[in-house]
Backbone as JSON Lines, residues from 0, in Angstrom:
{"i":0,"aa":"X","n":[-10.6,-2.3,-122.8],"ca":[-10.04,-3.52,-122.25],"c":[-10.13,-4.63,-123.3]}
{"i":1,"aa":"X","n":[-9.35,-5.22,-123.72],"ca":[-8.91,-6.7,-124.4],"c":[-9.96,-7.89,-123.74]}
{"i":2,"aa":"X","n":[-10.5,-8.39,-124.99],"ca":[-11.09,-9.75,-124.23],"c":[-9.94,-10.89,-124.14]}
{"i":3,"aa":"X","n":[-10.49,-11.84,-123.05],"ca":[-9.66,-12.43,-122.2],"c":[-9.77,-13.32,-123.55]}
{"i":4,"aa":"X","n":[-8.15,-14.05,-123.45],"ca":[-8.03,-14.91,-124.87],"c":[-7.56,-16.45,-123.75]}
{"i":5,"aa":"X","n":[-7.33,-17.62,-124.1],"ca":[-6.51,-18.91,-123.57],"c":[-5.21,-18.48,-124.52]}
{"i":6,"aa":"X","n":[-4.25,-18.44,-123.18],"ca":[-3.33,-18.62,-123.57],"c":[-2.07,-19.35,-123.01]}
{"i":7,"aa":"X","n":[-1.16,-20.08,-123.66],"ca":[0.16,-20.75,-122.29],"c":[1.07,-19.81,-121.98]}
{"i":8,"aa":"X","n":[1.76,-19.99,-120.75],"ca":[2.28,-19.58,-119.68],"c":[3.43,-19.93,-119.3]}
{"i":9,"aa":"X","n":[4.51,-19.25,-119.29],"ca":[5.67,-20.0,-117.88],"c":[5.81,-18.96,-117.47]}
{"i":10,"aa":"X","n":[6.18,-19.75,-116.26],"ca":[7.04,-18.47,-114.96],"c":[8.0,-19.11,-114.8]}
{"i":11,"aa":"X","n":[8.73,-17.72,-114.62],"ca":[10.51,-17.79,-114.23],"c":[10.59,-17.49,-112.56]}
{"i":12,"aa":"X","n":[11.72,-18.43,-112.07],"ca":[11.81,-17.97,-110.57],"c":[12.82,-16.55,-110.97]}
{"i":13,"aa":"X","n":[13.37,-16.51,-111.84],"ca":[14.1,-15.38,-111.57],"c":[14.05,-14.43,-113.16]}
{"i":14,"aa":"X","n":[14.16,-13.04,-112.96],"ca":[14.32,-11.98,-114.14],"c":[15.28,-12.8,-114.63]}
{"i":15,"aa":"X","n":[16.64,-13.24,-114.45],"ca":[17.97,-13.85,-115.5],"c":[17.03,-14.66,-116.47]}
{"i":16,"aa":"X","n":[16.32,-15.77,-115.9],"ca":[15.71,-16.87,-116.69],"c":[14.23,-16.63,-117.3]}
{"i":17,"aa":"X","n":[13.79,-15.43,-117.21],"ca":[12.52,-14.7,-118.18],"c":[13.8,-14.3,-118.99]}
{"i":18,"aa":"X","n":[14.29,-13.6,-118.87],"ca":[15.18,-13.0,-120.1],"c":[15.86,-13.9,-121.02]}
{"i":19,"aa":"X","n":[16.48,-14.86,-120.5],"ca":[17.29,-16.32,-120.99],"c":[15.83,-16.63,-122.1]}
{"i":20,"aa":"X","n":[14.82,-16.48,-121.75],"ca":[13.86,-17.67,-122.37],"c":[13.61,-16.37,-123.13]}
{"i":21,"aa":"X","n":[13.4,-15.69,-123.04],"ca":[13.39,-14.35,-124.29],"c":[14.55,-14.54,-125.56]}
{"i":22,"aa":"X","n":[15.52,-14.6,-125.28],"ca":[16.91,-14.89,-126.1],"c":[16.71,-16.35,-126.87]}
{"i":23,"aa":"X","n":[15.9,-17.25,-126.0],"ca":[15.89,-18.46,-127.14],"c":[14.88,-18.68,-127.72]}
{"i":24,"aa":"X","n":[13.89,-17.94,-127.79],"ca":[12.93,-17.93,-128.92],"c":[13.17,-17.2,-129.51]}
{"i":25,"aa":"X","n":[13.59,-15.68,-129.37],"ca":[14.32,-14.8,-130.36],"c":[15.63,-15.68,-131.33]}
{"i":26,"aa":"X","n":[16.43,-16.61,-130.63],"ca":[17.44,-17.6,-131.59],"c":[16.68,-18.25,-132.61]}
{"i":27,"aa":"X","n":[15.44,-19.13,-131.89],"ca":[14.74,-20.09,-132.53],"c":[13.64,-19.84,-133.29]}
{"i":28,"aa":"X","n":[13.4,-18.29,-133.34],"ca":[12.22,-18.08,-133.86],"c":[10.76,-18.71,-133.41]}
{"i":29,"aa":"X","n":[11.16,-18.86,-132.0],"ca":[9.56,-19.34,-131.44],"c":[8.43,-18.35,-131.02]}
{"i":30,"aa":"X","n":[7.61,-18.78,-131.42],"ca":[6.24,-17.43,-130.91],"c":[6.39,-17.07,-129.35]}
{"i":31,"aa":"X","n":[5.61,-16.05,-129.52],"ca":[5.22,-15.23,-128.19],"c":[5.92,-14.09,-127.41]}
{"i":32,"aa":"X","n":[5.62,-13.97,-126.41],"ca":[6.74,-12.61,-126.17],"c":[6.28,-12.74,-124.57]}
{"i":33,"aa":"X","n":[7.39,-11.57,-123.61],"ca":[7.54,-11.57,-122.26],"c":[6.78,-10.57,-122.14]}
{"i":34,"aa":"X","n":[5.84,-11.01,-120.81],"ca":[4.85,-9.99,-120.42],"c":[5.03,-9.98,-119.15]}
{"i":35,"aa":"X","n":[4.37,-8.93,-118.34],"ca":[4.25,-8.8,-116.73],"c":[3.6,-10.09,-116.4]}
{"i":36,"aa":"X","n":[3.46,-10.83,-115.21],"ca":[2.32,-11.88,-114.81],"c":[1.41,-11.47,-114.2]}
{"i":37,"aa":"X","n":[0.38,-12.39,-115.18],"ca":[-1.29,-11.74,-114.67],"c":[-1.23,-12.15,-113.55]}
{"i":38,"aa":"X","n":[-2.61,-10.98,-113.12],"ca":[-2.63,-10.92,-111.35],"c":[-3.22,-12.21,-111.26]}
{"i":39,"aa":"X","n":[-3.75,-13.08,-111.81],"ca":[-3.95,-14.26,-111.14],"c":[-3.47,-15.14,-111.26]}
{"i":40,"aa":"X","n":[-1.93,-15.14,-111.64],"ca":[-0.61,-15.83,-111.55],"c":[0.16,-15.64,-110.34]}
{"i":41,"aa":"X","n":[0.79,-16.06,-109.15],"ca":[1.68,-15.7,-108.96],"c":[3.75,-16.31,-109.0]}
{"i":42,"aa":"X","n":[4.48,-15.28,-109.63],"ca":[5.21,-15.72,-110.01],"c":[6.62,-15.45,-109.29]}
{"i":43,"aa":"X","n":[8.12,-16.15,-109.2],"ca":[8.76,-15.09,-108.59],"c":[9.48,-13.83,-108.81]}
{"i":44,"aa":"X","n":[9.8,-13.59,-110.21],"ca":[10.17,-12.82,-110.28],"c":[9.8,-11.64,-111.13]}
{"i":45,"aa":"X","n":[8.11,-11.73,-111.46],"ca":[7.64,-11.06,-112.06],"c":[7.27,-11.19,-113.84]}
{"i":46,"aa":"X","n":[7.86,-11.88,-114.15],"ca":[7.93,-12.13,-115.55],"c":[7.61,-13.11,-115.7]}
{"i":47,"aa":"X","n":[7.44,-13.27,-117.45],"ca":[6.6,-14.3,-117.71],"c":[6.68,-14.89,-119.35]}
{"i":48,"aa":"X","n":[6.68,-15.68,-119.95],"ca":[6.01,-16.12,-121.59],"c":[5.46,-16.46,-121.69]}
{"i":49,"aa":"X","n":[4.69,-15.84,-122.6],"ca":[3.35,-15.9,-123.31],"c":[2.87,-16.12,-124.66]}
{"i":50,"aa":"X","n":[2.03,-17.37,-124.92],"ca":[2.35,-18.44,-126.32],"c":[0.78,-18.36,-126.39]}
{"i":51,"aa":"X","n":[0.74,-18.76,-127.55],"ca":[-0.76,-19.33,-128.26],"c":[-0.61,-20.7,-127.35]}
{"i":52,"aa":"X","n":[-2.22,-21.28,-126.94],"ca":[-1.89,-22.82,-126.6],"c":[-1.54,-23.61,-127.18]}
{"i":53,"aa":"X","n":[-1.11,-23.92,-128.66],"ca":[-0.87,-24.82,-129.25],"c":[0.87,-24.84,-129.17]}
{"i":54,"aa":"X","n":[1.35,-23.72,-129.04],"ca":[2.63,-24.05,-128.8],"c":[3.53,-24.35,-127.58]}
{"i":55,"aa":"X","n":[2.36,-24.45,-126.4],"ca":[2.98,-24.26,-125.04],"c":[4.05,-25.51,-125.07]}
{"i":56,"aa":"X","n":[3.4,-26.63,-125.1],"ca":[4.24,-27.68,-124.8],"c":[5.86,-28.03,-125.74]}
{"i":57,"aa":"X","n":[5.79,-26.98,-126.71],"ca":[7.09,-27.21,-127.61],"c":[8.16,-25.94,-127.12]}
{"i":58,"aa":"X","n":[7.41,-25.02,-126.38],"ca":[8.33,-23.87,-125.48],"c":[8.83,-24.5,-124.26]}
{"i":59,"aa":"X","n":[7.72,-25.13,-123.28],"ca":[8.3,-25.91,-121.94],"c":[9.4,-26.31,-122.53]}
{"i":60,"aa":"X","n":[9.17,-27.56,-123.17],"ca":[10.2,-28.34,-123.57],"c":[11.58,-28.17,-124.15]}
{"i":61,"aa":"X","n":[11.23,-26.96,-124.82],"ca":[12.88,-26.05,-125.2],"c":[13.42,-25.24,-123.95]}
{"i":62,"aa":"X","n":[12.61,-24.84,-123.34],"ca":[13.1,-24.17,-122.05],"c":[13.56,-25.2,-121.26]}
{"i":63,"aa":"X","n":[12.74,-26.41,-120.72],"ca":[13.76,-27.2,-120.05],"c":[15.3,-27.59,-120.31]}
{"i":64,"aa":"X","n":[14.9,-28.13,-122.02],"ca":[15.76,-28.6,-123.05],"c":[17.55,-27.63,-122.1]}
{"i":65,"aa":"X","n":[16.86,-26.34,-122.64],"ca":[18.08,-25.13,-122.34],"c":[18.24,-25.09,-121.04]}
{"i":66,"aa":"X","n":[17.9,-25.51,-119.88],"ca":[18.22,-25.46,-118.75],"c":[17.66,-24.22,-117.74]}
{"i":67,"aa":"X","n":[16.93,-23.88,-118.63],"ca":[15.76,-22.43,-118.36],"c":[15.3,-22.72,-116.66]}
{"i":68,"aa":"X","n":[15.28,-22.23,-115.48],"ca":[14.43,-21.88,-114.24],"c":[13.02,-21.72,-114.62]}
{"i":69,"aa":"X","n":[12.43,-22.84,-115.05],"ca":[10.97,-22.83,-115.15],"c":[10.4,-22.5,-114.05]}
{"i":70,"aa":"X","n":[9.28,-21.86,-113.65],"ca":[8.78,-21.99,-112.51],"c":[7.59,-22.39,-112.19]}
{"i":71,"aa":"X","n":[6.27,-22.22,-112.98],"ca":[5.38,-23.05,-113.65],"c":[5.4,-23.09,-114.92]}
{"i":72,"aa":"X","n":[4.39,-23.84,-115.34],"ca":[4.22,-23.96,-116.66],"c":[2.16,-24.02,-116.85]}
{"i":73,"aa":"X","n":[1.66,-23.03,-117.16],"ca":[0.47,-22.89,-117.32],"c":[-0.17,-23.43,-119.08]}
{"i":74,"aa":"X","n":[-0.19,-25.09,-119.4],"ca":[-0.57,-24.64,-120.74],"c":[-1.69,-23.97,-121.47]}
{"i":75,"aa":"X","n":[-2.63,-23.77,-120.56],"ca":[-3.89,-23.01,-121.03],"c":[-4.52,-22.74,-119.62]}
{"i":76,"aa":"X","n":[-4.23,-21.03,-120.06],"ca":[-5.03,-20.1,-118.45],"c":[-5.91,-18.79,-119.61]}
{"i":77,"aa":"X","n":[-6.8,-18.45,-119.21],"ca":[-7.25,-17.26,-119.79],"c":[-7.22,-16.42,-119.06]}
{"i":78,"aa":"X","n":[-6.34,-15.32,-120.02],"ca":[-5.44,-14.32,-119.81],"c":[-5.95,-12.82,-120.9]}
């Protein structure tokens, strides 16, 4: 088992907009990658991005920016 690290968070209400936010950090070259949501998240549609904390607040902000279905925004949960 992995020790638990802090890390930021969004949830998507929907799979379209986890995937959407996959596509614009893959454009933009922003860190992190889509993971399942930890069980002590709950999210709606299962998915999720997952950032170092230092970059959470420059992902929210491009995801809003893009019109992304945020659904939370966790900037530091240990995960």
């Amino acid at each position: 088992m992995r020790p638990k690290q802090m890390r930021s968070i969004l949830t998507f209400r929907t799979t379209t907009g986890a995937m959407a936010m996959e596509r614009l950090c893959r454009e933009h070259d922003f860190p992190g990658r889509l993971i399942p949501v930890p069980g002590k998240i709950s999210a709606g549609c299962g998915m999720c991005w997952m950032a170092e904390p230092e970059a959470g607040d420059s992902l929210y902000e491009a995801a809003r920016s893009a019109g992304l279905d945020v659904e939370e925004y966790y900037p530091q949960i240990m995960v």
